[in-house]
N, C-alpha and C positions, 0 to 999 in steps of 0.2 A: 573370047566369049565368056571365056571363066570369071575373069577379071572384069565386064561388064555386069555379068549376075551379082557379083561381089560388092560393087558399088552403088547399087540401085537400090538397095534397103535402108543405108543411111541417111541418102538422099531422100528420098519419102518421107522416112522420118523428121529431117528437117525442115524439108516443106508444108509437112503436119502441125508441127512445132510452131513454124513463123505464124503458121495461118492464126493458132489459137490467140498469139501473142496478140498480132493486127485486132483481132474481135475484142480482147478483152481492154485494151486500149482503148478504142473505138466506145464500147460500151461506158466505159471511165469519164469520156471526154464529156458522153451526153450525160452520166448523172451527173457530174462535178466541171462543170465547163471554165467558171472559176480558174481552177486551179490546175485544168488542164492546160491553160492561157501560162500559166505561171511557170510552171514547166518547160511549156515550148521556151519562153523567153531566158530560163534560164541556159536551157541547152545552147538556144545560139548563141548568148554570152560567153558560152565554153568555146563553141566552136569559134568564134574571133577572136578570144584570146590566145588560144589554139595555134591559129594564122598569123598573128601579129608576132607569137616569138620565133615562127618558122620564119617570117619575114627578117626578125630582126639578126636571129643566127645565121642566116645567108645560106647557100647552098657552096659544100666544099667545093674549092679552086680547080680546076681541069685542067686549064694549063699552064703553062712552065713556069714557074716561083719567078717573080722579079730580081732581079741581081741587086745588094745589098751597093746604095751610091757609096762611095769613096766621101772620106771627111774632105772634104774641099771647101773652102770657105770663099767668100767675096772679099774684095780688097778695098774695106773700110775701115772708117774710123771706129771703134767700139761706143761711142755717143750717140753715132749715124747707126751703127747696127741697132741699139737699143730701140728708136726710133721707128726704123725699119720693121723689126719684131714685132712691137707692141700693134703695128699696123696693121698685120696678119690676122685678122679674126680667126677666133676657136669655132670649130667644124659648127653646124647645128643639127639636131637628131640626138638619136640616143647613142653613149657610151657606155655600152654594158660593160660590167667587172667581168677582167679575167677569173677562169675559173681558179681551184684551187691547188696547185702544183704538189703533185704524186712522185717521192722518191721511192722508186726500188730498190735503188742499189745497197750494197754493203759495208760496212762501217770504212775500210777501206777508200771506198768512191766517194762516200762522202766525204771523209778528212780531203780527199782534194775536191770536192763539189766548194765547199765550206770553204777552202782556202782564195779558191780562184772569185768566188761570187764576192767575198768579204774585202778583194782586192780590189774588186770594181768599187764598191758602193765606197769606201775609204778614197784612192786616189780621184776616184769620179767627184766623189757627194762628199770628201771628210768634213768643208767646213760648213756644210747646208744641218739643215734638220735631220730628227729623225724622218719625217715624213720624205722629206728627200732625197736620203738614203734609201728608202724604203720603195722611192717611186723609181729608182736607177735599177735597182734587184729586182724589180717586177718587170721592168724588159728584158732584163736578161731572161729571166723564166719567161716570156712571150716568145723569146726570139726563139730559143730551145724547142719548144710547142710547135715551130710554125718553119714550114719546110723549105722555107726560104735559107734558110742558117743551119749550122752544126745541131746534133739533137744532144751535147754534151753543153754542163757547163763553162768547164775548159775553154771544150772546141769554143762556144761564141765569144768568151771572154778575149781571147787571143785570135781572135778570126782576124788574117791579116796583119798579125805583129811583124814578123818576118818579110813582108813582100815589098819590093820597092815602090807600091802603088797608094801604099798607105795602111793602117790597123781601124777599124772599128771601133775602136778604144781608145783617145788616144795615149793613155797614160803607156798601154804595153809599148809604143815606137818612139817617145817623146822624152826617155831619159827620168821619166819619173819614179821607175820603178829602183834608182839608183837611191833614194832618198828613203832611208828604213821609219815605215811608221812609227807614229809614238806609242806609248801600252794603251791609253786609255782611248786613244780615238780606234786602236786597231781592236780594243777591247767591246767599242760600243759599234764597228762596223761588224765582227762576228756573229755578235748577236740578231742583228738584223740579219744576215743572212743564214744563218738556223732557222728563226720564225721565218724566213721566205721558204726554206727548202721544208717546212715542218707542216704548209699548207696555208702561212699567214698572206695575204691579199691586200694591195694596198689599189682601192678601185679607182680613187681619181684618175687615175692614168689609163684606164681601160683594158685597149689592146694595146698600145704603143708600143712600136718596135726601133725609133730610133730619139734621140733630143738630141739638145743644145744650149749651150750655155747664150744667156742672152745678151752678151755681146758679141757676137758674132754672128754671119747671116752666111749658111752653105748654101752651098749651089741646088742643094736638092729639096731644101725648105719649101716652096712654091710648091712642090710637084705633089706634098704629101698632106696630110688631114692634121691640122694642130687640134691636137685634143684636150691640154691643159697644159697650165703653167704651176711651176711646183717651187718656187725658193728662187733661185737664180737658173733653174733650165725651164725649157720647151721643148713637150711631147708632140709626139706626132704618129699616126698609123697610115699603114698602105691604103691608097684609096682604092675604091671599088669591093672586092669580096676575097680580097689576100689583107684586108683589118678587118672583118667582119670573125665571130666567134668560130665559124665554120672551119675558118683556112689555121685554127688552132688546135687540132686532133691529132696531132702525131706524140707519140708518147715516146715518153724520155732512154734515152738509148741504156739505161743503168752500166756506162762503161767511162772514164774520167781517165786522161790522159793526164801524165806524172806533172803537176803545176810547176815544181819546181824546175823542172828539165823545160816547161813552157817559159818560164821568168828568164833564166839564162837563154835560151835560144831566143829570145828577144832583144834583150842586152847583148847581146854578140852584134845581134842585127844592126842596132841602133848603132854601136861605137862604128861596123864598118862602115858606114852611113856619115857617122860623124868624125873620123879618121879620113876623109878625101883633103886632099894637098888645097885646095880652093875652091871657092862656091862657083866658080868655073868650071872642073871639074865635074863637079855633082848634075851641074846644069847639062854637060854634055850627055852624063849616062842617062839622064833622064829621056833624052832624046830618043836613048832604043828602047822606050814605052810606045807602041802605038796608040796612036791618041793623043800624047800629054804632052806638057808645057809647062815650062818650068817658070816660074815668075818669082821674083823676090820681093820679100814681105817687109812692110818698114818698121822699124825697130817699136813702133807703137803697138802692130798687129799682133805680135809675139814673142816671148825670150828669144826663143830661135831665129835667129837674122841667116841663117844660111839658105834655102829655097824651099819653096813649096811648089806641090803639082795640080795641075788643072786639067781635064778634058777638054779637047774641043768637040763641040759637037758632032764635027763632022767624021771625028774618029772612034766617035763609040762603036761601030760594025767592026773595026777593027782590034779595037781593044778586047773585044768579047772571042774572037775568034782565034789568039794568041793563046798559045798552050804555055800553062804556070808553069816556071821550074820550080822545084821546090829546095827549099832552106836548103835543104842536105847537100842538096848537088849544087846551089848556089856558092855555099858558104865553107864547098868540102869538110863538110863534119866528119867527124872519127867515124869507125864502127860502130863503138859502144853508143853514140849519139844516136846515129841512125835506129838504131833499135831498137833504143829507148821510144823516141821520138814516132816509130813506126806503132806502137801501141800492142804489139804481139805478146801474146803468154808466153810463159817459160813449158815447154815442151820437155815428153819423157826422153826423147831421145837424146835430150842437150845432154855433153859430155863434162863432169865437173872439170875443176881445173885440175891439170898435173896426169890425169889420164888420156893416154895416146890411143890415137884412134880406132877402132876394129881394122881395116883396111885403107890403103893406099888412095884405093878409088872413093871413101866415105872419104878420106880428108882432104882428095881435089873436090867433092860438092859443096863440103865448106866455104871452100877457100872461095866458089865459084860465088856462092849466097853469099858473101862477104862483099862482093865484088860492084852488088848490084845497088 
């Protein structure tokens, strides 16, 4: 009852209020009708404008993030792919500019944000443009954004370096990271990835979350929206409202996993990969991928003449429902890897070196975490 009395005075008052507004509008309209006209017309100009960027932001994604396709390519000639590509029309609508990317993190994070992103845009883009370079570093930042992918630069830089299924990249699985850049080219890729991490936007590309270089035509090209072409690649975003600005709201994790321990734990990957006794071999392990298929590529398609992997379609239910081992227990890394690798702080309770434990039973829980 109290809480009814309480509320009823304001109320009044507001309905006092509207009422005076309505009359004196009203009375506005009949002196000045003119310009009463003028007004209406503007407001609903507001209000469709209003509507059309709500339309074109999309409303955020509900369900479950698209699984990021595997580099898999088709087995042609790079003349026939060109061909192919150019065939592809670019989306039609609008491609709005990504927004503009917000680092929090600390000087720290970013010396490896800077590191990993500068490695993309260099082994991805080194002989393209700047605009090139420019348009490889704004996926990365898209992909980071977009909950589909790791919300670290690292994490997408390196999504899938280590897995026998293939890297999103493919410089981190492909032996390229063996080949130390030069000063000036790794000189003009840093810089481009400061102005990317410092809020610099390069819009042709939109939202695009994946390319390709154009001579080659993947498997998942078809499926996706080509939104522009930049130098020697072709952009592309999810279709439907996982490319739309909406499915772009996740903010950046401000936490960057050690690049360097990420560069070696890929090259490890890579040599046992390319350490098998015969592409015989390699074809067999491939076999315990559900889903995949191992095909060989001919010496035109790629340096690499050893095998590439394919899904079939009919094993995609299955591929999805395998539980990833990870690097660690694949590739039995040390301790000290695991640790690194696992992205953990250093804790008070850690013991420095050369001091012996409090108890017996604290140095079996070590031994146990050690273990895991």
């Amino acid at each position: 009852m109290s809480q009814s009395l309480a509320i009823r005075p304001p109320l009044g008052m507001l309905k006092s209020r509207g009422t005076q507004v309505f009359v004196r509008l009203r009375d506005m309209a009949r002196a000045h009708p003119r310009e009463a006209v003028a007004v209406a017309l503007v407001g609903a100009a507001g209000a469709i404008a209003a509507a059309g960027a709500i339309a074109l932001q999309g409303p955020e994604p509900t369900a479950a993030p698209p699984a990021p396709p595997p580099m898999l390519v088709r087995q042609i000639a790079p003349d026939q792919a060109l061909k192919v590509n150019a065939a592809i029309p670019v989306a039609n609508g609008p491609n709005p500019a990504a927004k503009p990317f917000v680092f929090n993190g600390g000087a720290t994070m970013r010396a490896q944000a800077v590191q990993c992103l500068a490695s993309a845009v260099y082994y991805e883009a080194g002989q393209e443009s700047v605009d090139g370079q420019r348009a490889v570093a704004q996926v990365v930042l898209n992909r980071v954004r977009n909950s589909a992918f790791p919300a670290s630069i690292c994490g997408v830089v390196y999504q899938g370096s280590t897995r026998a299924t293939g890297c999103q990249f493919t410089f981190t699985c492909d032996g390229s990271l063996y080949r130390q850049p030069d000063a000036a080219g790794w000189k003009r890729a840093r810089l481009v990835a400061n102005a990317a991490l410092s809020g610099s936007v390069y819009s042709p590309v939109g939202n695009a979350t994946h390319y390709h270089a154009n001579y080659v035509v993947p498997y998942w090209a078809s499926t996706l929206l080509k939104n522009a072409v930049v130098g020697a690649h072709i952009f592309y975003r999810w279709a439907g409202n996982w490319g739309l600005p909406g499915a772009f709201g996740r903010s950046y994790s401000a936490h960057e996993p050690n690049a360097a321990f990420l560069r070696s734990a890929a090259l490890e990957a890579e040599a046992a990969t390319a350490n098998q006794p015969s592409t015989a071999g390699l074809a067999a392990a491939v076999q315990d991928i559900p889903g995949a298929q191992a095909i060989a590529l001919k010496p035109s398609m790629r340096g690499d003449k050893r095998v590439a992997v394919r899904f079939k379609l009919a094993g995609r239910e299955a591929a999805s429902k395998v539980a990833h081992q990870e690097y660690v227990e694949t590739f039995k890394a040390s301790d000290n890897l695991r640790w690194t690798l696992s992205g953990q702080a250093e804790t008070s309770h850690d013991q420095p070196l050369g001091k012996a434990a409090a108890s017996s039973s604290a140095a079996g829980t070590f031994g146990a975490a050690g273990e895991r």
